[in-house]
C-alpha positions in Angstrom: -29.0 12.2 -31.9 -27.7 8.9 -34.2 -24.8 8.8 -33.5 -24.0 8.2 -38.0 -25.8 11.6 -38.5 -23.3 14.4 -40.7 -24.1 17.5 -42.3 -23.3 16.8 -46.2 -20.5 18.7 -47.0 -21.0 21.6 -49.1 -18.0 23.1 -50.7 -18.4 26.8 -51.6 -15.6 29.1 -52.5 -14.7 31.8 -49.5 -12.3 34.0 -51.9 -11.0 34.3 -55.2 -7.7 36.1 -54.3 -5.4 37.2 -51.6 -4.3 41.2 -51.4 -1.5 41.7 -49.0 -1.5 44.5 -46.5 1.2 45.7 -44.3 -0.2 47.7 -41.2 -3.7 48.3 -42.1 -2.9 50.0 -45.7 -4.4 48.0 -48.5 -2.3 46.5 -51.4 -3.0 44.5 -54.3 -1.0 41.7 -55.1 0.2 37.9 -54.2 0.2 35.9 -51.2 3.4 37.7 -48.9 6.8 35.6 -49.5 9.2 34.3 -46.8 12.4 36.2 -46.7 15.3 35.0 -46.4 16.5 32.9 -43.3 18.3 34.7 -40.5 19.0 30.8 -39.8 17.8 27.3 -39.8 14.3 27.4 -38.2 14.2 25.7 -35.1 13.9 21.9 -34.7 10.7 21.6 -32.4 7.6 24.3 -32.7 8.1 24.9 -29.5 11.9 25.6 -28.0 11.8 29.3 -27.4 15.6 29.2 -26.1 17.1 26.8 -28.7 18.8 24.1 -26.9 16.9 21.2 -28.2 14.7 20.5 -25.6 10.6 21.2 -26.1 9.3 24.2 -23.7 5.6 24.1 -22.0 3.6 27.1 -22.0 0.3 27.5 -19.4 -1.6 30.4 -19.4 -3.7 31.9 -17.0 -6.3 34.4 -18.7 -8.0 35.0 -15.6 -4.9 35.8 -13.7 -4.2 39.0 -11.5 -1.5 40.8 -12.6 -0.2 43.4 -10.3 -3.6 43.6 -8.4 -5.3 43.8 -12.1 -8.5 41.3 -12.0 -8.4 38.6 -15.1 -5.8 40.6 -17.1 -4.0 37.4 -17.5 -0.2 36.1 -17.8 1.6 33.4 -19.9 4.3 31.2 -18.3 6.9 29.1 -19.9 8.6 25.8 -18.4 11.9 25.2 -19.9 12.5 21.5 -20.7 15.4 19.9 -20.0 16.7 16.8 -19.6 15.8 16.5 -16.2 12.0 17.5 -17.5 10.4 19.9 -16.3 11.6 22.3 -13.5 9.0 25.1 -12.0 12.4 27.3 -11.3 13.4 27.2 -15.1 10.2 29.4 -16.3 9.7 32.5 -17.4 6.2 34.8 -16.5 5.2 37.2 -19.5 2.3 39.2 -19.4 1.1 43.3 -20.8 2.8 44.4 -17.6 6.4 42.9 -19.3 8.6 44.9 -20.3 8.2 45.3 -24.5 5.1 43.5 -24.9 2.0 45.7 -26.4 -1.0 47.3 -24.1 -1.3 47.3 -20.3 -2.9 45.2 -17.9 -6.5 45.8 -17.7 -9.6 44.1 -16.1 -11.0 41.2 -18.6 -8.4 41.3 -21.1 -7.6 37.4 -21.0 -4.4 38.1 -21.9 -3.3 34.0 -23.0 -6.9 32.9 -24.0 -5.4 31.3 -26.8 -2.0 30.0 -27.8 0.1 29.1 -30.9 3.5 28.6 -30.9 6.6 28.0 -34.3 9.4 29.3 -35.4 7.6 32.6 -37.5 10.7 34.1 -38.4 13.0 31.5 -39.3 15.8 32.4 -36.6 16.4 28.9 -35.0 13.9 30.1 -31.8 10.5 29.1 -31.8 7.9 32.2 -31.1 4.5 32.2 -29.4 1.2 33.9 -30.9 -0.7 34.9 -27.8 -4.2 35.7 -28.1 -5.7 38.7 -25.7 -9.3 38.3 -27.0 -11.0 40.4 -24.1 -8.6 44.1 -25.0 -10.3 46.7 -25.6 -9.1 48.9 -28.4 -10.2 52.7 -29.4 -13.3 52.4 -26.8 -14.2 49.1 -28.3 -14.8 46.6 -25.8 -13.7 43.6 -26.3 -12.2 43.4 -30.2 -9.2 41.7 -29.1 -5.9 41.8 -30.1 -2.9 39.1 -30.7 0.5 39.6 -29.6 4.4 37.5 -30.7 6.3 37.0 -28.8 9.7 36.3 -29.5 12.7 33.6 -28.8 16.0 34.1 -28.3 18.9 32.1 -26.7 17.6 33.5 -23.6 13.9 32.5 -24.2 10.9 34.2 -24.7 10.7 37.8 -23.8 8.8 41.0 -24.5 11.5 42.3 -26.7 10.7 43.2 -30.0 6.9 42.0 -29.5 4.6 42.9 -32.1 0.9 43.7 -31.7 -1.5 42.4 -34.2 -4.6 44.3 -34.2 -7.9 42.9 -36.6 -8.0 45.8 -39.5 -12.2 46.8 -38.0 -13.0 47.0 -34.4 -15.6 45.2 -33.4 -17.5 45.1 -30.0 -17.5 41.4 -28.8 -15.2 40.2 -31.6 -12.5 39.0 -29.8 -9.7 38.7 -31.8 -7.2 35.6 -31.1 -10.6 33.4 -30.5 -8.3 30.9 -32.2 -4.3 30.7 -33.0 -2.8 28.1 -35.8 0.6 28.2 -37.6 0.8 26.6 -40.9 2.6 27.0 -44.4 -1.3 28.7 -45.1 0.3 30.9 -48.3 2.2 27.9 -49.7 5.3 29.3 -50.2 7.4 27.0 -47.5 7.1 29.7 -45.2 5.4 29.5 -41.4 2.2 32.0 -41.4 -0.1 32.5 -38.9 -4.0 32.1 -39.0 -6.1 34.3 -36.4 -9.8 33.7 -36.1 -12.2 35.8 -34.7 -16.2 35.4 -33.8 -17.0 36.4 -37.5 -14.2 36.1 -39.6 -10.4 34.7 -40.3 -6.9 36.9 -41.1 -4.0 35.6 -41.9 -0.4 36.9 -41.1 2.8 36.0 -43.2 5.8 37.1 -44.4 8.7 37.0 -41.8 11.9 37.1 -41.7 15.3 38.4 -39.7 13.1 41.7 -39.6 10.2 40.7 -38.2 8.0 42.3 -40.4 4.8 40.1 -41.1 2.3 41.3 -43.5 -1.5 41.0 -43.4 -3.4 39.2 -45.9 -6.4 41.1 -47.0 -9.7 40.1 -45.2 -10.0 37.6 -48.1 -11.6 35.8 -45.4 -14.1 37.4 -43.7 -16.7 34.6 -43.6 -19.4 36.9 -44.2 -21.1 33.5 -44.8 -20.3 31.7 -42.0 -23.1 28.9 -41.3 -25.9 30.9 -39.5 -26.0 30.6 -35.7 -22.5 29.5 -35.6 -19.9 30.7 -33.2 -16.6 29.8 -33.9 -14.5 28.5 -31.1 -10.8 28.2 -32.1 -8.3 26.7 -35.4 -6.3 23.3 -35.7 -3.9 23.3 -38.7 -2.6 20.4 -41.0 -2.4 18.0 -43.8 -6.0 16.3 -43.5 -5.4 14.8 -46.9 -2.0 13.7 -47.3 -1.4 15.9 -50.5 1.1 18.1 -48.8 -0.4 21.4 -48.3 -1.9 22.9 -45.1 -5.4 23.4 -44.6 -7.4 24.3 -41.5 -10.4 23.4 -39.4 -12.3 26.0 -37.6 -14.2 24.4 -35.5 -17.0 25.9 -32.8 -21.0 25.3 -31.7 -24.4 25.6 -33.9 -27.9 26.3 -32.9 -30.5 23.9 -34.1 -33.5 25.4 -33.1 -33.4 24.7 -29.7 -30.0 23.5 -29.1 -26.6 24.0 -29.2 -24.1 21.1 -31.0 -20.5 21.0 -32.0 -20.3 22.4 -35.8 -17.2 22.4 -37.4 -15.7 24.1 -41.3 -12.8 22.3 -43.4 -11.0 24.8 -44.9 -8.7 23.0 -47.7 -6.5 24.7 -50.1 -5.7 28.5 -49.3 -2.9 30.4 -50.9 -3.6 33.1 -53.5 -7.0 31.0 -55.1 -8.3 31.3 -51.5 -10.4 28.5 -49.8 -13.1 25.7 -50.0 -15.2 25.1 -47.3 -17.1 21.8 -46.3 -18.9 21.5 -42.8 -19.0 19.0 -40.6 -20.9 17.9 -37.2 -18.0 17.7 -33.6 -16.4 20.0 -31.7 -16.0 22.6 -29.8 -12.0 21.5 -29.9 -9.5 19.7 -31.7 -6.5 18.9 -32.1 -4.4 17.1 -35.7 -1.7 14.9 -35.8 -0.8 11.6 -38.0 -2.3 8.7 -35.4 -2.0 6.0 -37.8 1.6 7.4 -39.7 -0.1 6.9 -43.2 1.3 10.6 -44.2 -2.0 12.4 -43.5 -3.0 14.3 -40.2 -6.1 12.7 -38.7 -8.2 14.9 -36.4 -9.9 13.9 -33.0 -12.4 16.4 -32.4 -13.7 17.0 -28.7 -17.5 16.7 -28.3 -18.5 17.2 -24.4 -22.3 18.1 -24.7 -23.2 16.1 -28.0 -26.7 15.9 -27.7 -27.8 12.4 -27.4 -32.1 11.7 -27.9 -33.0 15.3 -28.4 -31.7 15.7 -24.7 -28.5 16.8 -23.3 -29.0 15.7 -19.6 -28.0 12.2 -21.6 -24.5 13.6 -22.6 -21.6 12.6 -21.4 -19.6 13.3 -24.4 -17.8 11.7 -27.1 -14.4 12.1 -29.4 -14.6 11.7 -32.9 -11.7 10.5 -35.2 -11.6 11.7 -38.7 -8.9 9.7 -40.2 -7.0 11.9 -43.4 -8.3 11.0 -46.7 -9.4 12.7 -49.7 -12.0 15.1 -49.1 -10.9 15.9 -45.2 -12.8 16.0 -42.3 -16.7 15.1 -43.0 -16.1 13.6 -45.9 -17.1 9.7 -44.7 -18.2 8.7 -41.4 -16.0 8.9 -37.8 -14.8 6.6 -35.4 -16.5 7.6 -32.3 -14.8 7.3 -28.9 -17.0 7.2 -25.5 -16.7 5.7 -21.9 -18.1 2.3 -21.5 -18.2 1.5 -24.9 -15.6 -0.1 -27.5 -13.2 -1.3 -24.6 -12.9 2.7 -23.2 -13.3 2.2 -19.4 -15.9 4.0 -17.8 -19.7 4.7 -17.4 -21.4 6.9 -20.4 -23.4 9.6 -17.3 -24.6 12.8 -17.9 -22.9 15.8 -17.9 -19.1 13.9 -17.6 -17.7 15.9 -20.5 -15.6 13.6 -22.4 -14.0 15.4 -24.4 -13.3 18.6 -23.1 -10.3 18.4 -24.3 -7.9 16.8 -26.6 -3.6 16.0 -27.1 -1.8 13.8 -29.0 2.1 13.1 -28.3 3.8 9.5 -28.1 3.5 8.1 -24.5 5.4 5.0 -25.0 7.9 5.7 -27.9 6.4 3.5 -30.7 6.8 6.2 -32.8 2.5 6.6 -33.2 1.2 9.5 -31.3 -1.5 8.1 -28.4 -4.6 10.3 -27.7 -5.1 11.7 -23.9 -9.2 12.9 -23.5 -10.1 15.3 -20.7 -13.4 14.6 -19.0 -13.8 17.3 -16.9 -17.5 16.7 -15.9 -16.4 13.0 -14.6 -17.9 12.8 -11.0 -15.7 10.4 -9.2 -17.4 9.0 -6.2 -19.9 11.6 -5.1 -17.6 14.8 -6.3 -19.5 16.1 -9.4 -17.4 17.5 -11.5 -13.8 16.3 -10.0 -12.7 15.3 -13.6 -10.9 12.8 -15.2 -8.1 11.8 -18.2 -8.4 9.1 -20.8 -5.4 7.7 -22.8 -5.8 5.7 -26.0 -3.3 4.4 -28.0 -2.1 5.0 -31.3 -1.1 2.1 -33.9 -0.9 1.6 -37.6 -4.5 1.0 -37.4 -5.2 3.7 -35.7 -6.1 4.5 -32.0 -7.2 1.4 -29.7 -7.7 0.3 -26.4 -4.6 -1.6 -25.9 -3.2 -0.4 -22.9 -5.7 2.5 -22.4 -5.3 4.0 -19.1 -7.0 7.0 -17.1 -6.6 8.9 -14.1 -8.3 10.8 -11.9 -6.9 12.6 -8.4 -8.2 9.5 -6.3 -6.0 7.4 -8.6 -3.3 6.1 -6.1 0.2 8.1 -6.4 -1.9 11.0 -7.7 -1.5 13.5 -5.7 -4.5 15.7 -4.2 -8.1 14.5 -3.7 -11.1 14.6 -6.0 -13.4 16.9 -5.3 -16.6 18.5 -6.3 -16.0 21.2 -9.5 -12.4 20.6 -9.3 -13.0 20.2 -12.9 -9.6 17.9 -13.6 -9.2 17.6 -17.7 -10.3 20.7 -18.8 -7.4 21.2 -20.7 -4.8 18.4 -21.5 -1.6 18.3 -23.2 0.7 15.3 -24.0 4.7 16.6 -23.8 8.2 15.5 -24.3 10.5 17.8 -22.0 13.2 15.9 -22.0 13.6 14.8 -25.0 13.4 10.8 -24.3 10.7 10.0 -27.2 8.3 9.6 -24.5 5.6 12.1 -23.6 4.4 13.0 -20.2 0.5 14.6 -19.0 0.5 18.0 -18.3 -3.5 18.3 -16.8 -5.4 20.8 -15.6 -7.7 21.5 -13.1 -9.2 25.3 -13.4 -11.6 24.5 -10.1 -9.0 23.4 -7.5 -8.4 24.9 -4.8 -11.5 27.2 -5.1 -10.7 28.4 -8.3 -6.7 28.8 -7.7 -6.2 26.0 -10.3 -3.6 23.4 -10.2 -1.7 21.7 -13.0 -0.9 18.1 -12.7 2.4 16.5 -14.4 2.2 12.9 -15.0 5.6 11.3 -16.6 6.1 8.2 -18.3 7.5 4.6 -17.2 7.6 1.3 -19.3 4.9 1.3 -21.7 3.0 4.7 -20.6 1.8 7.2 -18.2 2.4 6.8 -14.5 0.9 8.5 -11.1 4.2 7.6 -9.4 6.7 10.6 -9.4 3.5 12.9 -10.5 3.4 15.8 -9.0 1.9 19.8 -8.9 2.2 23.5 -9.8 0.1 26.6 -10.0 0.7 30.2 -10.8 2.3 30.7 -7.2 4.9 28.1 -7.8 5.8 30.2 -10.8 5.9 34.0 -9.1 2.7 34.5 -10.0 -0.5 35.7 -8.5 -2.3 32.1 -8.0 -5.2 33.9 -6.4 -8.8 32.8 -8.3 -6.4 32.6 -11.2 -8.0 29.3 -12.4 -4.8 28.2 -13.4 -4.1 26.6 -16.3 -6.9 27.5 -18.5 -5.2 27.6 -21.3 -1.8 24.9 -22.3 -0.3 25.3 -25.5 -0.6 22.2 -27.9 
């Protein structure tokens, strides 16, 4: 495929209005309103137990929980300002005391992940999505669960269970998770995708009551062939609302590619929608601090020449600007080209995934790239993690680094389908400016999974000090639990 080929964007209105709904009842009228603060929301999305340091969650969806197969569990690492502390954690999962349905085989209980501060009390929440539940004998509709914060953390206290208003077979509801100011009101709402539409969730306040916007939605008209694959909130065009990107995969014919939907505007008028070519993940943030969120999209199996044993994957940059994502042309990232270290081979998977957080405190958010695929010596599939740098022109090579588990001071060994990078997140635990690499690797340890913590030192990342957790290390079941698939962003 050229690598300058884009789908034009086509705007077409998705709804003319929002009803609200609370429950499942129907109800004409506006967008839902914050009410009133309980107290000043909390200063970072993610500090469930309000001291001022950022929390980590990892999920493992295909976790055993109390002998229960892939029913999945959440864990939260409580920063500090000695970082990050494997004793300091908490373990939630349906089995927890409060939260909403029961363990059962294949429920994927923390597929997906979204955390903020949705009602306004001074402790950030998390949205956790349990897309494989089975509700009223219909398998796999889904279902998304908050959890709450409190001075003690997150708990299953008070947790409410967000179920999509028709059961679907297959749906999975919670297939992605965003917070955003979606209504426009100043309040934090939530966005919840599933395979063939979007609801949206606002309206909270000290009694943790959020409403349901009418399946205004639905995306009856999704592209055909597309499968959405998960939601990444922000300002793409510096004008001060929130809009969203769903992005996911298409089929051309034959093959599968990344396809991606702006969403811009929302609120009571509803959406427009423009498409674009990249994904199946993302992730937004303002690289180049020009007051718009830029979005580096994840590509792992672009096609490349009608084939995909050529792919080893790509990131795109779409840079904020009027008109959003797809409108213009992105700057392409790929190994062993533009100064990125690295060998462009089939089936590495750059891109698998995707994090932005300030390594080396200049203020400009740096870009870490999973390569999952990367075969390091004759390990296929041992995996891999790219770090470019952000500046006021935007990401560069300067200083790029990457790191793999033959990397010296790394610890472990690369090994075949270990499958390091799948997921990557870019995190400030102790509050220093800096932010460390959280990495996964699903595969290691025969499908146990391990997560990899890399902190800072000078001017960025460093193997030295790095060191190792899985779900054992946190009182879980670490068995086949290919911990972490999931990290919260």
């Amino acid at each position: 495929m050229p690598r300058s080929r884009r789908t034009p964007a086509t705007a077409t209105a998705l709804a003319a209005s929002l009803a609200v709904v609370a429950g499942a009842a129907l109800a004409g009228g506006a967008a839902p309103a914050a009410a009133a603060p309980a107290a000043a929301p909390a200063k970072f999305h993610d500090d469930f137990n309000g001291d001022g340091y950022r929390d980590l969650v990892v999920a493992a969806p295909s976790g055993t929980v109390n002998g229960v197969q892939r029913a999945g569990y959440v864990a939260v690492l409580y920063g500090s300002a000695g970082g990050l502390d494997t004793a300091e954690r908490k373990v939630l999962s349906q089995s927890t005391a409060g939260v909403p349905g029961t363990s059962e085989t294949g429920d994927a209980f923390g597929a997906t992940l979204a955390a903020a501060d949705f009602d306004r009390d001074g402790y950030a929440d998390l949205a956790v999505g349990v897309t494989g539940e089975d509700l009223g004998g219909v398998a796999d509709t889904g279902r998304t669960t908050i959890l709450y914060g409190s001075s003690g953390g997150l708990s299953g206290s008070g947790a409410q269970d967000l179920q999509p208003a028709t059961r679907i077979e297959g749906n999975a509801y919670g297939t992605g998770l965003a917070a955003g100011d979606w209504f426009h009101d100043g309040s934090t709402a939530l966005a919840i995708l599933s395979k063939d539409h979007l609801e949206l969730y606002g309206g909270w306040g000290a009694a943790r009551g959020p409403v349901r916007a009418q399946d205004g939605h639905p995306f009856a008209d999704f592209p055909e062939q597309f499968t959405p694959t998960g939601l990444v909130g922000g300002d793409f065009e510096g004008d001060g609302t929130d809009d969203l990107v769903v992005t996911g995969k298409k089929w051309f014919l034959e093959y599968v590619e990344g396809y991606s939907l702006y969403l811009k505007g929302g609120g009571p008028e509803g959406y427009t929608r423009s498409e674009f070519m990249g994904g199946p993940v993302a992730v937004a943030g303002d690289i180049d601090k020009d007051g718009a969120d830029d979005l580096a999209v994840g590509d792992p199996t672009v096609l490349e020449h009608d084939e995909y044993d050529l792919s080893g994957g790509k990131v795109e940059v779409w840079y904020g600007a009027a008109g959003g994502p797809g409108a213009g042309q992105p700057e392409v990232w790929e190994q062993g080209s533009g100064g990125v270290p690295g060998t462009y081979e089939n089936e590495d998977r750059f891109g698998s995934d995707v994090s932005l957080g300030d390594v080396d405190g200049d203020g400009y958010p740096d870009l870490a790239v999973g390569s999952d695929g990367e075969e390091i010596g004759t390990a296929e599939g041992a995996g891999a993690v790219w770090l470019l740098r952000g500046s006021a022109g935007g990401l560069t090579v300067n200083g790029v680094q990457h790191f793999n588990q033959n990397t010296p001071g790394v610890p472990g060994t690369a090994e075949t389908a270990d499958f390091f990078g799948s997921d990557v997140r870019l995190h400030d635990a102790d509050r220093d400016g800096r932010s460390g690499l959280v990495a996964g690797a699903p595969g290691e340890n025969a499908g146990n999974g391990l997560a990899w913590v890399l902190p800072t030192r000078g001017g960025g990342l460093t193997a030295q000090g790095s060191w190792t957790f899985g779900g054992a290390a946190l009182g879980a079941d670490g068995a086949n639990a290919r911990f972490p698939e999931t990290i919260a962003e």
